[in-house]
Z-matrix of the N, CA and C atoms (Angstrom, degrees):
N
C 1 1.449
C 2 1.530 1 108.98
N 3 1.724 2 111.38 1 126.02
C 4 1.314 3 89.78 2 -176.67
C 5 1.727 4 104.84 3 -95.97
N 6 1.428 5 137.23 4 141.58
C 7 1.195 6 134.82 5 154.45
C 8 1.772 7 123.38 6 -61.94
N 9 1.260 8 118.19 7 86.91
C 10 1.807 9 137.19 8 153.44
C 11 1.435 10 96.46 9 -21.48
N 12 0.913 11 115.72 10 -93.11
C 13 1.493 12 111.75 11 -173.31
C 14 1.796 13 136.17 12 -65.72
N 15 1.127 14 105.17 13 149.45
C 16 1.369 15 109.05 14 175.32
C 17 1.305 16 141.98 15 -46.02
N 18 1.962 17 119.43 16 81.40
C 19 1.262 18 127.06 17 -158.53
C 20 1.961 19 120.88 18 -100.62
N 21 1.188 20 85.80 19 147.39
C 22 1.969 21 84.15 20 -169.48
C 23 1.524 22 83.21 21 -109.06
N 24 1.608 23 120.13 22 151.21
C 25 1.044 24 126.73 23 152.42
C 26 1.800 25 122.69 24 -101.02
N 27 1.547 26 121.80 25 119.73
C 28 1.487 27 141.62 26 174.64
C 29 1.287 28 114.42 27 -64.63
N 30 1.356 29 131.39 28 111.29
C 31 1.568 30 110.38 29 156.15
C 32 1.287 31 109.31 30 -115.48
N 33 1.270 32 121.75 31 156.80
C 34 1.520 33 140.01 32 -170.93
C 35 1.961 34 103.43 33 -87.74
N 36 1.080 35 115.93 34 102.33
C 37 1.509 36 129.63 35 177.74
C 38 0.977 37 109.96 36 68.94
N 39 1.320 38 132.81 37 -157.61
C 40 1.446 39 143.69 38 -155.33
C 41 1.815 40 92.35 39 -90.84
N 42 1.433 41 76.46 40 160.93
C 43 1.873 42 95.71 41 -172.58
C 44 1.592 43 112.08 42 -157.33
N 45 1.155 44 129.25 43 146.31
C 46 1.227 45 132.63 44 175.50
C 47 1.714 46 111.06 45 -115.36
N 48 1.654 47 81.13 46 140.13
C 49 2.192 48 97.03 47 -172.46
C 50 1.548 49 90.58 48 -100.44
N 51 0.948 50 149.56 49 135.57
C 52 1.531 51 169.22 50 120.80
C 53 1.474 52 125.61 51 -62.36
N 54 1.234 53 121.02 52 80.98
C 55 1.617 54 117.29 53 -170.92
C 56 2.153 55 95.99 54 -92.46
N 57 1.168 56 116.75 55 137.20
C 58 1.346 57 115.77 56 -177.67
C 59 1.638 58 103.90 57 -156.79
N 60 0.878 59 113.89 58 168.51
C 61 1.525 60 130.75 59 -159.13
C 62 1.343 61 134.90 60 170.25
N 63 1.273 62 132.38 61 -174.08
C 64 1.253 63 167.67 62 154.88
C 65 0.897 64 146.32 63 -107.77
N 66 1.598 65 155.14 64 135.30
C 67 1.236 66 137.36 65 148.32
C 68 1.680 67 98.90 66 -121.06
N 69 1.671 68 100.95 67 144.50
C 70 1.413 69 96.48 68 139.62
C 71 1.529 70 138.28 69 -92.86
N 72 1.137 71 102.41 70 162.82
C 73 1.581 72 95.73 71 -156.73
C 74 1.734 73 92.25 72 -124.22
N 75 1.771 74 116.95 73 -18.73
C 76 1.430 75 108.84 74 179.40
C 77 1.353 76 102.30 75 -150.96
N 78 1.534 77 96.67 76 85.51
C 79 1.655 78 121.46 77 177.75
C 80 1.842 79 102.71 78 -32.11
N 81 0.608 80 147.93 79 -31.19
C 82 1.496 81 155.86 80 -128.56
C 83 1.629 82 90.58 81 -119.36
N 84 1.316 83 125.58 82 -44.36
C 85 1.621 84 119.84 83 -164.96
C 86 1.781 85 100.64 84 -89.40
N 87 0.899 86 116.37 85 71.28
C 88 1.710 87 124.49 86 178.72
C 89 1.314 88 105.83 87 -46.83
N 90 1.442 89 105.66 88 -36.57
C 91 1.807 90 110.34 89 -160.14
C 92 1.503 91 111.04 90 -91.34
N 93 1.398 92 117.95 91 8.24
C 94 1.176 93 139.90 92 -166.66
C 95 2.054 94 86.80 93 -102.25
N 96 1.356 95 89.95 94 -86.98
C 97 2.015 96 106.14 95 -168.63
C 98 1.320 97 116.81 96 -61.01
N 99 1.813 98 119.79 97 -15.55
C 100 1.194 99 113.35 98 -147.05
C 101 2.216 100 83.42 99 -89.26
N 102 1.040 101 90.10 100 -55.56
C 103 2.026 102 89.22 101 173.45
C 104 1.477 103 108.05 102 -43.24
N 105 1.230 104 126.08 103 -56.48
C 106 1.367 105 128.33 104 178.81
C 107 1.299 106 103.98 105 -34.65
N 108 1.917 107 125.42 106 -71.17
C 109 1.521 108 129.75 107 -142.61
C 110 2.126 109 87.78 108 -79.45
N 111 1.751 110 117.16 109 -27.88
C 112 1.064 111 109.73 110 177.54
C 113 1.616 112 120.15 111 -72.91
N 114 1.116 113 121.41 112 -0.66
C 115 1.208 114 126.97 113 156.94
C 116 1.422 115 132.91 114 -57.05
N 117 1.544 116 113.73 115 -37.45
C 118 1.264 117 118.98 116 -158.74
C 119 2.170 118 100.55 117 -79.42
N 120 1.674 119 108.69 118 -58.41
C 121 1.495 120 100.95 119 -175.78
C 122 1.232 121 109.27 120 -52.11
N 123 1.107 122 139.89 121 -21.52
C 124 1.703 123 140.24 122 176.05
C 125 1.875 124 99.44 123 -57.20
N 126 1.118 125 112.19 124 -48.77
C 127 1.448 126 134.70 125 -160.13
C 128 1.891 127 95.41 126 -63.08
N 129 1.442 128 94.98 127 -59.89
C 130 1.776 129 105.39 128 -177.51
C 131 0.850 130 130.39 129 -38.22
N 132 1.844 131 101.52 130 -71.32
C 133 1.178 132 121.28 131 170.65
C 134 1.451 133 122.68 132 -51.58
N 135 1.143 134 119.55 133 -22.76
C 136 1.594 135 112.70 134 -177.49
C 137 1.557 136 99.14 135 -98.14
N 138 1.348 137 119.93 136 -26.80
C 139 1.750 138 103.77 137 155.24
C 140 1.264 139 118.62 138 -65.34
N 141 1.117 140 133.47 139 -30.62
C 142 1.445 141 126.12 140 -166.65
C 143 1.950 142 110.43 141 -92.64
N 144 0.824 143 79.30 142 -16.90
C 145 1.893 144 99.88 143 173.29
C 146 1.430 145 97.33 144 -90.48
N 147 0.865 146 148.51 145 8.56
C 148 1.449 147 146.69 146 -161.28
C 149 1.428 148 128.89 147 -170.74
N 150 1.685 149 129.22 148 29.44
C 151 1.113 150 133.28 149 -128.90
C 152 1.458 151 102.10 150 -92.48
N 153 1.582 152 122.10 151 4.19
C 154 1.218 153 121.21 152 141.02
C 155 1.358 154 125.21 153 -16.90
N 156 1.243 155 102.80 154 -46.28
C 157 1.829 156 105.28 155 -154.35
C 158 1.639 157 93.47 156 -96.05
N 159 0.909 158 145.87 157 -12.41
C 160 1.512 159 145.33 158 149.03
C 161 1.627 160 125.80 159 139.18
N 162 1.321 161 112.18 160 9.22
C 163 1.244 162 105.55 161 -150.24
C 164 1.818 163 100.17 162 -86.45
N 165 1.247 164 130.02 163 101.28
C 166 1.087 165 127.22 164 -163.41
C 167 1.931 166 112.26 165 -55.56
N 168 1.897 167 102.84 166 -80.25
C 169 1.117 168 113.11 167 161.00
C 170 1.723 169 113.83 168 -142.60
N 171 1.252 170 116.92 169 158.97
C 172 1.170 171 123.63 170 -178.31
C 173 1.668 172 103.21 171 -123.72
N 174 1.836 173 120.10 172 152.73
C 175 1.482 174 132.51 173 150.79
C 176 1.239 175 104.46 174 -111.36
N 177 1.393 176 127.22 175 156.39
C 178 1.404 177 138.11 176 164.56
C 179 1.606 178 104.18 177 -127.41
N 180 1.478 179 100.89 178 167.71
C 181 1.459 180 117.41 179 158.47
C 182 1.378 181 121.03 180 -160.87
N 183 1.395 182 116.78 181 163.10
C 184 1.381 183 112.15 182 -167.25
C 185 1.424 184 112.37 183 -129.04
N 186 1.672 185 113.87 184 135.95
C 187 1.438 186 124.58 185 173.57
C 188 1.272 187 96.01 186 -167.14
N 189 1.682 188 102.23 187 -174.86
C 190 1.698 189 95.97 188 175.60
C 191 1.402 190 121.52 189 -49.15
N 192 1.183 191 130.16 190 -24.52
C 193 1.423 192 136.56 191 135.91
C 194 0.814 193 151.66 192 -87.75
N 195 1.836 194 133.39 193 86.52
C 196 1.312 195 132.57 194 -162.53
C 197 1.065 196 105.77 195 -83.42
N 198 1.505 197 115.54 196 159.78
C 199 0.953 198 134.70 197 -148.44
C 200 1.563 199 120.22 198 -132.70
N 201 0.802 200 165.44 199 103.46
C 202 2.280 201 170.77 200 117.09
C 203 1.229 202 94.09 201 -42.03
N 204 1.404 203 97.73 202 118.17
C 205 1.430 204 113.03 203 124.12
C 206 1.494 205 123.23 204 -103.87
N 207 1.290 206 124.54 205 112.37
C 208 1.412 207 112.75 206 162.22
C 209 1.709 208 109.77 207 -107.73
N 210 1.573 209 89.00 208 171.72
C 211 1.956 210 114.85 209 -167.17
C 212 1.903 211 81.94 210 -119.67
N 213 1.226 212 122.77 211 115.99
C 214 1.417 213 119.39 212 148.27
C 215 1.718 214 120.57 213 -108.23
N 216 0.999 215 116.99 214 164.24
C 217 1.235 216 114.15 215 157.32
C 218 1.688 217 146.53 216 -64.38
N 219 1.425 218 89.90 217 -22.12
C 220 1.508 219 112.24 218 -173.04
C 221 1.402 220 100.48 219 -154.29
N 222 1.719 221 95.46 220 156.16
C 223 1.593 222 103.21 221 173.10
C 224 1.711 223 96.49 222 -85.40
N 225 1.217 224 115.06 223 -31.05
C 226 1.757 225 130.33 224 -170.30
C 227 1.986 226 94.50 225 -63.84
N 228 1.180 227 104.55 226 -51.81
C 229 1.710 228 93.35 227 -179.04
C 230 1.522 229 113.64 228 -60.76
N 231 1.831 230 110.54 229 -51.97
C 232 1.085 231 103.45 230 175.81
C 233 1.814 232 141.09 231 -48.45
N 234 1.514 233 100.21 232 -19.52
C 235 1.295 234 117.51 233 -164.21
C 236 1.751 235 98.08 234 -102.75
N 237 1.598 236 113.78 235 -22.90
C 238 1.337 237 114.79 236 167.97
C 239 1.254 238 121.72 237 -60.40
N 240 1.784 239 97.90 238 -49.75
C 241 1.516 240 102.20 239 177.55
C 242 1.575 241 115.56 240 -65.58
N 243 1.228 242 132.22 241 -24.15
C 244 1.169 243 116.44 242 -168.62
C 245 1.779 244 116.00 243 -95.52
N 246 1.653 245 112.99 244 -13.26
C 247 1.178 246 125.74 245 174.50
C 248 1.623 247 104.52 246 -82.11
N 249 1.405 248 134.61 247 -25.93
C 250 1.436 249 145.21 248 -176.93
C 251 1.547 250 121.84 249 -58.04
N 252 1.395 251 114.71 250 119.62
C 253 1.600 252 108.86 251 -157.91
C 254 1.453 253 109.62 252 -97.24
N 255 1.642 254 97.79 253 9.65
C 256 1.493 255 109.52 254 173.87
C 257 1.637 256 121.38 255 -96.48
N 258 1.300 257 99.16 256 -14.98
C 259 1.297 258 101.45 257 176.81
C 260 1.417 259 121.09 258 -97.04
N 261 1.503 260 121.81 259 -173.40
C 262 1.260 261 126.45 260 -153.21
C 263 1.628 262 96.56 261 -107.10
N 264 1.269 263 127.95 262 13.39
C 265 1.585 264 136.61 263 167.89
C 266 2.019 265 98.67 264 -74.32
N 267 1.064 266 90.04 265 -87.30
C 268 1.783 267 103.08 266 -159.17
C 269 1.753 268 113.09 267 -45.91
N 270 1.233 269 92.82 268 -41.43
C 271 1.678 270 83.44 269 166.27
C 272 1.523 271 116.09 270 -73.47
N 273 1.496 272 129.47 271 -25.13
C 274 1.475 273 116.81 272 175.50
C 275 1.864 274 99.84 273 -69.37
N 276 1.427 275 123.91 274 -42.70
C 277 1.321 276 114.25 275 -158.67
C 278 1.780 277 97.18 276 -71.48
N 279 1.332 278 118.15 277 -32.68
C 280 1.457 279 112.17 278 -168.60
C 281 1.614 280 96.09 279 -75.91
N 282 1.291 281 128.62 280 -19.63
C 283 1.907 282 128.62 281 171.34
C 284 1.741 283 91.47 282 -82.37
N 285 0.909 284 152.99 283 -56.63
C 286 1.470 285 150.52 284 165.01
C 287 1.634 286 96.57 285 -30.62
N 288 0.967 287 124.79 286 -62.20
C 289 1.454 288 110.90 287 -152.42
C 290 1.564 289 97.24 288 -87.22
N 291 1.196 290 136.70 289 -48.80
C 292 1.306 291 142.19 290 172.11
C 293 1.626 292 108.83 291 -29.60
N 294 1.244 293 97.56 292 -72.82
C 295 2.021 294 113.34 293 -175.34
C 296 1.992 295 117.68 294 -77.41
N 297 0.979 296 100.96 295 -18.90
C 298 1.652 297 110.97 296 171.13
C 299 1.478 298 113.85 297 -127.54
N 300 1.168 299 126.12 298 -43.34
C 301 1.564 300 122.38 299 171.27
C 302 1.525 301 99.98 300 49.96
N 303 1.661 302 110.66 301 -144.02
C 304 1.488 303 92.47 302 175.99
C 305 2.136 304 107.74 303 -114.71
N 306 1.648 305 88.16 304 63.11
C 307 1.397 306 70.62 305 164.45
C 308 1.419 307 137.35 306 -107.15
N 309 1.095 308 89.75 307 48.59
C 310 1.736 309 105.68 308 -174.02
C 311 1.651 310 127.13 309 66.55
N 312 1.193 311 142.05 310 20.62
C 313 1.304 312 145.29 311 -131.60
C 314 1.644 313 92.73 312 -125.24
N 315 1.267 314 99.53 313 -31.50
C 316 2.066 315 105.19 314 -166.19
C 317 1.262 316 100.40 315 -158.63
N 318 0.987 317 113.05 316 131.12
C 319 1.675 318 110.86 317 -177.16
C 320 1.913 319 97.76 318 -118.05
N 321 1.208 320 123.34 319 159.46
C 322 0.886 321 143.18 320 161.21
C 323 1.650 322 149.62 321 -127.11
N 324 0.896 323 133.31 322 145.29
C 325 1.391 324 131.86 323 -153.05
C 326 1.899 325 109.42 324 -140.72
N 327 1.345 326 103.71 325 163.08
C 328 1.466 327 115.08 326 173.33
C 329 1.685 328 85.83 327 -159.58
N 330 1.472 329 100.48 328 165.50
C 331 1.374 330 108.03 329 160.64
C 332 1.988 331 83.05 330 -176.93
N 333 1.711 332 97.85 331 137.72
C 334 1.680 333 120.09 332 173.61
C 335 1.038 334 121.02 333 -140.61
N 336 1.438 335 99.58 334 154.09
C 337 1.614 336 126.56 335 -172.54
C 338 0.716 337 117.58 336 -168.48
N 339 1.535 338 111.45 337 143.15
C 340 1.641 339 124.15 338 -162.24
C 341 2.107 340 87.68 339 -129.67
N 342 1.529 341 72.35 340 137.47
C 343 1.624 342 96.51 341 -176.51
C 344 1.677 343 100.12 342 -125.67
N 345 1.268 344 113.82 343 155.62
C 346 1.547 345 128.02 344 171.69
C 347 1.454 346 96.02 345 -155.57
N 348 1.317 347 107.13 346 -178.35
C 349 1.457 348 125.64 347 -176.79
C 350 1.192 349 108.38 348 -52.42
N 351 1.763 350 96.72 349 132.01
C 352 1.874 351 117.42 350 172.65
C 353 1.901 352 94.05 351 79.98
N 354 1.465 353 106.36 352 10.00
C 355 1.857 354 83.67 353 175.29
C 356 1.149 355 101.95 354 -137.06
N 357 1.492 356 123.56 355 38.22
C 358 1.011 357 123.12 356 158.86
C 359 2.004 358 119.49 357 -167.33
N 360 1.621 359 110.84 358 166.31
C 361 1.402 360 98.35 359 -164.81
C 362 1.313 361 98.16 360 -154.21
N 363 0.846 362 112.78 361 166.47
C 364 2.251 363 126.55 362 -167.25
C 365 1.553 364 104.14 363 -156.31
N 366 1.276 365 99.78 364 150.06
C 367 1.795 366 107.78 365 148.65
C 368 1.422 367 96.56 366 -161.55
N 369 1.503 368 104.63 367 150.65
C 370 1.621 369 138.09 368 176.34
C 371 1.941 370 123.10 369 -134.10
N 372 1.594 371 94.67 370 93.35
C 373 1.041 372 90.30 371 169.14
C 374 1.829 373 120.29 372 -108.24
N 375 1.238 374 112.36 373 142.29
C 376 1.140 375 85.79 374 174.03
C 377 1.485 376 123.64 375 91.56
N 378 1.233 377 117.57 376 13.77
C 379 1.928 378 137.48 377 -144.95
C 380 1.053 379 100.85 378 -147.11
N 381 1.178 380 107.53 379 152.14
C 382 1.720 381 139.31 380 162.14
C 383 1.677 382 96.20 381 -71.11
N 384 1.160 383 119.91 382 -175.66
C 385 1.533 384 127.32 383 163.68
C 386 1.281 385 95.39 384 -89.75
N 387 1.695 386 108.78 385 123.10
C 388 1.470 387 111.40 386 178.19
C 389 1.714 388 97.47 387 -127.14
N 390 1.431 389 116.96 388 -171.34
C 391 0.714 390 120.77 389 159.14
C 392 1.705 391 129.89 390 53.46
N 393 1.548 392 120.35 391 -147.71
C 394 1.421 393 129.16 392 134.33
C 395 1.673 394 107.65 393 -22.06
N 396 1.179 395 130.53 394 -68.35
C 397 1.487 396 130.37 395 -172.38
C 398 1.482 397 105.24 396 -69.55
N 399 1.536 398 127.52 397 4.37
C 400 1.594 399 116.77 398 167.81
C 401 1.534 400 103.24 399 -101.94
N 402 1.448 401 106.04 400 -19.01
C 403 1.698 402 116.72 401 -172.62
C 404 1.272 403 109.07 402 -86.51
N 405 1.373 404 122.13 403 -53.68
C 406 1.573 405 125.64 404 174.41
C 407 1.408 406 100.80 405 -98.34
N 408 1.653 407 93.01 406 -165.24
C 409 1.710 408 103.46 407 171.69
C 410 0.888 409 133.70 408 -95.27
N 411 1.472 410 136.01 409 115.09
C 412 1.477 411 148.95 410 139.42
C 413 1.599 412 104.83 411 6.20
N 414 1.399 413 132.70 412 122.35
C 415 1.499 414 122.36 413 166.91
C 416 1.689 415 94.37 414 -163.24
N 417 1.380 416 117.94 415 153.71
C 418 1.635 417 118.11 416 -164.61
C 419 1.079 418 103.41 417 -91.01
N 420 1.399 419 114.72 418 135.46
C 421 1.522 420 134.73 419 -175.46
C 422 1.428 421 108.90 420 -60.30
N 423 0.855 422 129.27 421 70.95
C 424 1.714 423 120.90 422 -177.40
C 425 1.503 424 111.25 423 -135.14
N 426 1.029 425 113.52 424 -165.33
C 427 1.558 426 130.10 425 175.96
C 428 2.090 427 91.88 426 28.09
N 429 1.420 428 105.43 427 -143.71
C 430 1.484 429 113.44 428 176.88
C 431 1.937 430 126.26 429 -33.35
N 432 1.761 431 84.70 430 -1.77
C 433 1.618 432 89.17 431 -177.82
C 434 1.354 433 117.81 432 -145.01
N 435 1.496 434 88.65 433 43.25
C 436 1.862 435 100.61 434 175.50
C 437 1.530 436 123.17 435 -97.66
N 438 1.383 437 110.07 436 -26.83
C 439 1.698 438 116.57 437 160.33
C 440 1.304 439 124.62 438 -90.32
N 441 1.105 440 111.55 439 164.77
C 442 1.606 441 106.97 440 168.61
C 443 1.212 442 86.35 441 -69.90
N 444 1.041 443 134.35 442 -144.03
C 445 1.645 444 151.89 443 168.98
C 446 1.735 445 88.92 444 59.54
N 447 1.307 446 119.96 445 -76.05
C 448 1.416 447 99.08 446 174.66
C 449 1.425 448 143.70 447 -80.28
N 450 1.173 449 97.95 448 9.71
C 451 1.454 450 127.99 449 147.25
C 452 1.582 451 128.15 450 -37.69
N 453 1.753 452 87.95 451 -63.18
C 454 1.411 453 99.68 452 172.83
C 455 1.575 454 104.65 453 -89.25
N 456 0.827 455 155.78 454 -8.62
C 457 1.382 456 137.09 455 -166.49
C 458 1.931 457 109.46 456 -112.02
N 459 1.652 458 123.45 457 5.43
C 460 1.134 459 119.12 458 -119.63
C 461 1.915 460 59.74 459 -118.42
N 462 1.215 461 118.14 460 161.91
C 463 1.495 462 130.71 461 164.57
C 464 1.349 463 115.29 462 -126.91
């Protein structure tokens, strides 16, 4: 469904943004990136089958740099799941470091932040529910939530 009008997405308390990725760096070594990028749906699916552990919602995209965004609930879940020797994280990073280590072939990235009320802001015109608006709630940008500026200040 696409939303016509101008939509802000709400979330209820604190929340964590998760940006993570890849690049390849040597189009040519398949056998290098191709385990790497097969790592990640293993990863999803057992968050999303399991949403205990926090993973609210995630977008991706793909180029020489793919791209996650995830929405968690906690920085504490996120950091559970990735320290957990039961899950499908620690054995891909200990096959990451084993088969690429740092020899330049795939590089990888994370970068986090946890946002709560007044520290953060959206608009969607013209959109499906993406993003923030697939994680929280969809509600129309108007009155107290028609600028950014009151975006951020709006409770």
């Amino acid at each position: 469904m696409i939303y016509k009008d101008r939509m802000t997405a709400r979330m209820d308390g604190d929340f964590v943004v998760f940006l993570i990725g890849m690049r390849i760096n040597k189009p040519l070594a398949v056998h290098k990136y191709l385990p790497v990028l097969n790592a990640m749906p293993k990863m999803l699916t057992e968050l999303y089958t399991k949403p205990e552990l926090g993973l609210i919602h995630h977008e991706m995209w793909f180029s020489r740099t793919i791209i996650l965004v995830q929405y968690w609930r906690s920085i504490e879940q996120l950091i559970d799941y990735a320290k957990n020797k039961d899950s499908a994280h620690l054995p891909a990073w200990q096959a990451f470091n084993k088969a690429v280590g740092t020899d330049g072939s795939v590089g990888i990235w994370h970068e986090t932040y946890k946002a709560g009320q007044g520290t953060y802001e959206n608009v969607y015109a013209n959109m499906p529910a993406f993003g923030l608006g697939k994680a929280g709630t969809l509600v129309e940008a108007k009155g107290g939530l028609k600028s950014a500026t009151d975006r951020f200040t709006c409770k």
